[in-house]
Structure formats: C-alpha cells, structure tokens
FIKOLZA-1660 file (N, C-alpha, C; in steps of 0.1 Angstrom, whole numbers, plus 5000, padded with zeros to 4 digits):
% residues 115
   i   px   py   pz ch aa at
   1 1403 0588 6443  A  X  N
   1 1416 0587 6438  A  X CA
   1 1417 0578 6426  A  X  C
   2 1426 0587 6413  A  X  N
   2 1424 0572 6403  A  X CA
   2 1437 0570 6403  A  X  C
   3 1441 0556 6399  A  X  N
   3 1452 0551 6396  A  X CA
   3 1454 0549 6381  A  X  C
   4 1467 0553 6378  A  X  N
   4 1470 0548 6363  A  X CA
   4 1484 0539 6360  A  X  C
   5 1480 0530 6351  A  X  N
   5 1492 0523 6347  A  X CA
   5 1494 0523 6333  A  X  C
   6 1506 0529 6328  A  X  N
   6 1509 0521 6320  A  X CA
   6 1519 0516 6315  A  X  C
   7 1517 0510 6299  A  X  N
   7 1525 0500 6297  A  X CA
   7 1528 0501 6285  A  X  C
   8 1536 0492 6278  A  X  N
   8 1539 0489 6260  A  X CA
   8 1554 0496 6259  A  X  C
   9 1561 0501 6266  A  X  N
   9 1574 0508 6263  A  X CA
   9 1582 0497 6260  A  X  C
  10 1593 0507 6255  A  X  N
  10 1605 0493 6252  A  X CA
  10 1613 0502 6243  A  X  C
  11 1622 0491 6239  A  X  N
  11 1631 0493 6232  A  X CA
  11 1629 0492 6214  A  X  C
  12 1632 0499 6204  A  X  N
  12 1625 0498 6193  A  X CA
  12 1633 0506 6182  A  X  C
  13 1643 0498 6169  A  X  N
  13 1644 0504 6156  A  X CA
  13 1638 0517 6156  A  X  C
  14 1649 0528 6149  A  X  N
  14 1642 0539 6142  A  X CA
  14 1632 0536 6129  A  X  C
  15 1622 0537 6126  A  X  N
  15 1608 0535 6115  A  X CA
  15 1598 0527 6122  A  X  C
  16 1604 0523 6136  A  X  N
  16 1592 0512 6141  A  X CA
  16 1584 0513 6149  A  X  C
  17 1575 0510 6153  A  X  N
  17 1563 0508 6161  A  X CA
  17 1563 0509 6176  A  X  C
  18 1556 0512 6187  A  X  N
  18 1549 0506 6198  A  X CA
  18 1536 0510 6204  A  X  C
  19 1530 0507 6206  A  X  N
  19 1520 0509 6217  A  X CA
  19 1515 0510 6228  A  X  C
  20 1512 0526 6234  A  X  N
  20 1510 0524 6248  A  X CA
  20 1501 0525 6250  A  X  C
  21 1501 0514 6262  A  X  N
  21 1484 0518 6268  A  X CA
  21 1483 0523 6284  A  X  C
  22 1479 0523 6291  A  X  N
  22 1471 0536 6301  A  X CA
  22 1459 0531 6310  A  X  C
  23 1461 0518 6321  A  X  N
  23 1446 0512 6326  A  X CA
  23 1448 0525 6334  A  X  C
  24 1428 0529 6338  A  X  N
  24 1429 0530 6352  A  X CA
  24 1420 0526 6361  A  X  C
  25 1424 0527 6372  A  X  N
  25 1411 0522 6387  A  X CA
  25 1411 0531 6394  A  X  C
  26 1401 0532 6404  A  X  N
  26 1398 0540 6414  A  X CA
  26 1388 0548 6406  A  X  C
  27 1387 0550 6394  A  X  N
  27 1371 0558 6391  A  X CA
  27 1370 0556 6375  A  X  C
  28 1360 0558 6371  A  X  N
  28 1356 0559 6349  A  X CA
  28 1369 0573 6352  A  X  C
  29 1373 0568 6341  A  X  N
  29 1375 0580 6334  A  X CA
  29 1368 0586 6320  A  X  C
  30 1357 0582 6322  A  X  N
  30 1348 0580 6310  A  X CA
  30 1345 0599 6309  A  X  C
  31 1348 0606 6317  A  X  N
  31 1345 0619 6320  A  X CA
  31 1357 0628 6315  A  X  C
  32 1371 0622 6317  A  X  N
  32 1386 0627 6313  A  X CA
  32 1390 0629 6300  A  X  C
  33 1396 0642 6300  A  X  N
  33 1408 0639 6292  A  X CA
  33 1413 0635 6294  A  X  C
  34 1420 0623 6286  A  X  N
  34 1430 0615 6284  A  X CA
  34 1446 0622 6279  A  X  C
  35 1454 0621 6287  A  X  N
  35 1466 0630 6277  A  X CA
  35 1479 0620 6280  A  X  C
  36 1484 0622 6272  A  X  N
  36 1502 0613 6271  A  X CA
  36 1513 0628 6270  A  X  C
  37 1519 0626 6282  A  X  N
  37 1531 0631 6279  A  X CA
  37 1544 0627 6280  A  X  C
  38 1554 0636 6277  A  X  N
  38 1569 0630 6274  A  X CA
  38 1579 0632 6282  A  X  C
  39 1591 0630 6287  A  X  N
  39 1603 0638 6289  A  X CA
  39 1613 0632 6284  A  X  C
  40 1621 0640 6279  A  X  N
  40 1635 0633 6280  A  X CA
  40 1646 0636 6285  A  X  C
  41 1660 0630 6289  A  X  N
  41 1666 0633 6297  A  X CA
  41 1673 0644 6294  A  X  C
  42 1673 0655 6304  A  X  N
  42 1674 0669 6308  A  X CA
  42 1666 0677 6296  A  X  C
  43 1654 0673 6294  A  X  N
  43 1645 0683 6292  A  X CA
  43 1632 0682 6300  A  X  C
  44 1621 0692 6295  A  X  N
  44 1607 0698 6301  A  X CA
  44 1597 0685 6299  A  X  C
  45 1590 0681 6308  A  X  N
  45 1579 0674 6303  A  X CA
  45 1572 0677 6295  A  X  C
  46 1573 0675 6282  A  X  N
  46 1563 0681 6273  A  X CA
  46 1546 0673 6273  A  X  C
  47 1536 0682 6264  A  X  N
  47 1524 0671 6262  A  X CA
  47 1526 0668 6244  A  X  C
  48 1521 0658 6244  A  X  N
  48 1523 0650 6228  A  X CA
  48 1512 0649 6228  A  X  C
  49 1498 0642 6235  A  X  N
  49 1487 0641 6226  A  X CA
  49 1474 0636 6234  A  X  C
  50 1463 0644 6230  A  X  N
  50 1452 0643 6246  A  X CA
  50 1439 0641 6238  A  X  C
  51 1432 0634 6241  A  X  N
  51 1416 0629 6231  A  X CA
  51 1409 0634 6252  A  X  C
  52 1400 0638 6243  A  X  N
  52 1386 0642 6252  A  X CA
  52 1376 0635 6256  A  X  C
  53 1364 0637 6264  A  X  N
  53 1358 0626 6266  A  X CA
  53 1350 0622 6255  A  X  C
  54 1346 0638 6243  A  X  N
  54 1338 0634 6237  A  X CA
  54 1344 0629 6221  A  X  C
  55 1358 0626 6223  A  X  N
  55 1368 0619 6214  A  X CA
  55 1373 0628 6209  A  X  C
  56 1372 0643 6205  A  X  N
  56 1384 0653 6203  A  X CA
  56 1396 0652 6203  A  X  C
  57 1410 0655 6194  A  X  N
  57 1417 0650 6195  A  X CA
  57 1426 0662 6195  A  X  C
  58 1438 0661 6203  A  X  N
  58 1455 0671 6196  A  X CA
  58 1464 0663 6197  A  X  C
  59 1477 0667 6191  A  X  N
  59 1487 0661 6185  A  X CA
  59 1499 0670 6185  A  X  C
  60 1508 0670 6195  A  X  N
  60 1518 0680 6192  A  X CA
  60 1529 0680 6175  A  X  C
  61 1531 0690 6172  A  X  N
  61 1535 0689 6154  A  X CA
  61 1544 0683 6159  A  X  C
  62 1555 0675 6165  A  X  N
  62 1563 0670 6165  A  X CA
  62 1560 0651 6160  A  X  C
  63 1544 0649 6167  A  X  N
  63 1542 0634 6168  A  X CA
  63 1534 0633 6156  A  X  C
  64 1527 0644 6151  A  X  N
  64 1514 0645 6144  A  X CA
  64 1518 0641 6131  A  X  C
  65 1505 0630 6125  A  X  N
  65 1507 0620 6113  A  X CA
  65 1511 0608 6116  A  X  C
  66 1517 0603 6133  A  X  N
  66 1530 0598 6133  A  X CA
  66 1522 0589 6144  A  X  C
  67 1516 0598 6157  A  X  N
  67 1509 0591 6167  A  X CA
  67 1496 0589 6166  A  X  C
  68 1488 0581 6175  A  X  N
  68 1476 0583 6173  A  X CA
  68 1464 0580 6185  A  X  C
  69 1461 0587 6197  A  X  N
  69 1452 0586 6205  A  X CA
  69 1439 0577 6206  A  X  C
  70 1437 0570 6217  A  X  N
  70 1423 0566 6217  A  X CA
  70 1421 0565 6228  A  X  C
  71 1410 0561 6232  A  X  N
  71 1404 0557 6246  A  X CA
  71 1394 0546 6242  A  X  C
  72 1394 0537 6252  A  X  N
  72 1383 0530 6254  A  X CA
  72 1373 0528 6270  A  X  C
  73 1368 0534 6268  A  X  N
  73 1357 0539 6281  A  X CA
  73 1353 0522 6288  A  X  C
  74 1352 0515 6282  A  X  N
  74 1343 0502 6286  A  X CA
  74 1354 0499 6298  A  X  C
  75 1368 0495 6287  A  X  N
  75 1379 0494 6291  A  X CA
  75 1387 0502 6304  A  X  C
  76 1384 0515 6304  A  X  N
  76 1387 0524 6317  A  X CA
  76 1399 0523 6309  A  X  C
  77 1405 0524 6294  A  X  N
  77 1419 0529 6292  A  X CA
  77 1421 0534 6283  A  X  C
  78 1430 0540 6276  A  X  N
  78 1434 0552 6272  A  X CA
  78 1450 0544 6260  A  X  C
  79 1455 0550 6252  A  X  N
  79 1461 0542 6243  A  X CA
  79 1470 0550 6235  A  X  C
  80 1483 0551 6231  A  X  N
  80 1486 0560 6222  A  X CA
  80 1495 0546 6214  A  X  C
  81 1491 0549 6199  A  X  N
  81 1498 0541 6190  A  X CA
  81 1510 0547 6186  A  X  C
  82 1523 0545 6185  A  X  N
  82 1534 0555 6178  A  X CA
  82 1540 0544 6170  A  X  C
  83 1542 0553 6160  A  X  N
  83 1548 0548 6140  A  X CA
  83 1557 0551 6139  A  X  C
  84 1566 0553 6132  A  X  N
  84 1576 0557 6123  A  X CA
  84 1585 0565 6135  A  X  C
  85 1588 0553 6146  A  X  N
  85 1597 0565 6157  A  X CA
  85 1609 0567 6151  A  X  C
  86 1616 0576 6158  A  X  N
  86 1621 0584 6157  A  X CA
  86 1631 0582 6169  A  X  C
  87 1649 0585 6169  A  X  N
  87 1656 0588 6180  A  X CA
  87 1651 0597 6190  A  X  C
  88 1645 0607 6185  A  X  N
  88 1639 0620 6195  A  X CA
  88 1631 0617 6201  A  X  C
  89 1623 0605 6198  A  X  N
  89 1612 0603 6204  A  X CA
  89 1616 0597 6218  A  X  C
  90 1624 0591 6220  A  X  N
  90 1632 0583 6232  A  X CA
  90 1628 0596 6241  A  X  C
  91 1619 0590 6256  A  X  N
  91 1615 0595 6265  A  X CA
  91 1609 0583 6273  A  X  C
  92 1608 0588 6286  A  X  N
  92 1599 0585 6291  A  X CA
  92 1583 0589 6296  A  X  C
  93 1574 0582 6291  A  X  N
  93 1558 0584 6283  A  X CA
  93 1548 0584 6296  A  X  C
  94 1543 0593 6300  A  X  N
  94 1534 0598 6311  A  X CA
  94 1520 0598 6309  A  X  C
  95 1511 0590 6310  A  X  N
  95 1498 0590 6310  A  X CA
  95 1490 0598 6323  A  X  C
  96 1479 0611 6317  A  X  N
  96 1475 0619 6328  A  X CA
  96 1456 0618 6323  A  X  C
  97 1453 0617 6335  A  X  N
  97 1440 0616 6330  A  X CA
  97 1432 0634 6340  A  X  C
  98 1431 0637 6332  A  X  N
  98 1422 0654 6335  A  X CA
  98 1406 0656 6339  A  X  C
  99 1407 0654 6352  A  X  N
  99 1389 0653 6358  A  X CA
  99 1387 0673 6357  A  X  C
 100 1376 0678 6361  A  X  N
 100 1373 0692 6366  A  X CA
 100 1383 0689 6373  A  X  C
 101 1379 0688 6390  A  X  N
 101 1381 0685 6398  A  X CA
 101 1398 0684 6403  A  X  C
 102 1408 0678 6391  A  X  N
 102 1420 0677 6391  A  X CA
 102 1425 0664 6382  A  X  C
 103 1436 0663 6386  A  X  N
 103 1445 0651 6373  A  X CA
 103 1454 0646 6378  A  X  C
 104 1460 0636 6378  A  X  N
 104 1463 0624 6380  A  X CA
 104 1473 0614 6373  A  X  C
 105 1484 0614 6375  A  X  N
 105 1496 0609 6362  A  X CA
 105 1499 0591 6368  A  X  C
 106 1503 0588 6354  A  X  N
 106 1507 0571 6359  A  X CA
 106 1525 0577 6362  A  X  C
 107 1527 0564 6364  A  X  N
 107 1543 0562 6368  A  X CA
 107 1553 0567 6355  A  X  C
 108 1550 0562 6343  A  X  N
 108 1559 0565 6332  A  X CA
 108 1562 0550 6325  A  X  C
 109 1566 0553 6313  A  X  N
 109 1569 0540 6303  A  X CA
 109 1577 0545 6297  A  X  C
 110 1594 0540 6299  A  X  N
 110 1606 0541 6292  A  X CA
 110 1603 0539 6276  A  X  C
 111 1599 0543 6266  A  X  N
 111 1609 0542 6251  A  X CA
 111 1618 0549 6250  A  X  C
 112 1625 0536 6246  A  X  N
 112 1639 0537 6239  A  X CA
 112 1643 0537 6222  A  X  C
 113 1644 0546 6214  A  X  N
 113 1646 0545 6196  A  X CA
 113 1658 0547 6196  A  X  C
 114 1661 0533 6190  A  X  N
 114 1677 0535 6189  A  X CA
 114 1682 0518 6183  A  X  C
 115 1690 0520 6173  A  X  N
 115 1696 0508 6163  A  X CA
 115 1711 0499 6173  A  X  C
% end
C-alpha cells in the first residue's frame, strides 16, 4: 500500500506562484508515474501533468509553458511547480502515483487564485 501526501496549496494572486509537492511511504515510487490532477467545483477531475519513471513528461495545454513536473526518487516525491496562475486554475490538486499493478491518490491540496 503506498501513501501519498501532499502539500504547498494556498491561497495566491493571479501571475503568482506555488509549489506542490507529493511525499510517499509505504513503497519507491521510483517505478511510477507520477501524475497531478485537478477538480474544480462542479467539474470532472481532470489530469494536468504526469513525468514517468524514466522522466518523460505531459502537460495538459491548459497548464503547459505555465507548470512544471518533477520527481525526486531519493526523496520518494513528486513536485509540480505552477507560474503565472491563473483564476481557472483554482482547484483542488490530487497527486496519483501509477504502479502496473494499480495507483494510488493523496488526499488533495486546495489552490485558491484569486485577488
């Protein structure tokens, strides 16, 4: 069983920054895709952006230019940097880690964009 957490949400100016990160325990995910997804209120959980184990990268055209994926294996965590947010971007941010085997979502991390 893995566990995931993450963290860095908040509240944040439209043009501004945050950082999420993604621990996990209960196994490496040195094997996973890494993926971040979104929802917002009364919409679909969408995916925004998933790095591979062998660092491959996608970016839904919505975030793309804007976000930016990583992982760090040592660390057992996973990372999405977002820039120049955006009102739309306001969701709450779901980190899923993708074994064969099956996948595995954290709790969620509220951002909020808004002045």
């Amino acid at each position: 069983q893995v566990q995931l957490v993450e963290s860095g949400g908040g509240l944040v100016q439209p043009g501004g920054s945050l950082r999420l990160s993604c621990v996990a325990s209960g196994s490496t995910i040195s094997v996973a895709t890494m993926a971040w997804h979104r929802q917002a209120p009364g919409k679909q959980r969408e995916s925004v952006a998933y790095i591979t184990s062998g660092g491959t990268t996608y970016y839904d055209a919505s975030v793309k230019g804007r976000f930016s994926i990583s992982r760090d294996d040592n660390k057992n965590a996973a990372y999405l940097q977002m820039n120049s947010l955006k009102s739309e971007d306001t969701a709450v941010y779901y980190c899923k880690a993708v074994f064969t085997g099956g996948s595995f979502w954290g709790q969620g991390t509220q951002v909020t964009v808004s002045s």
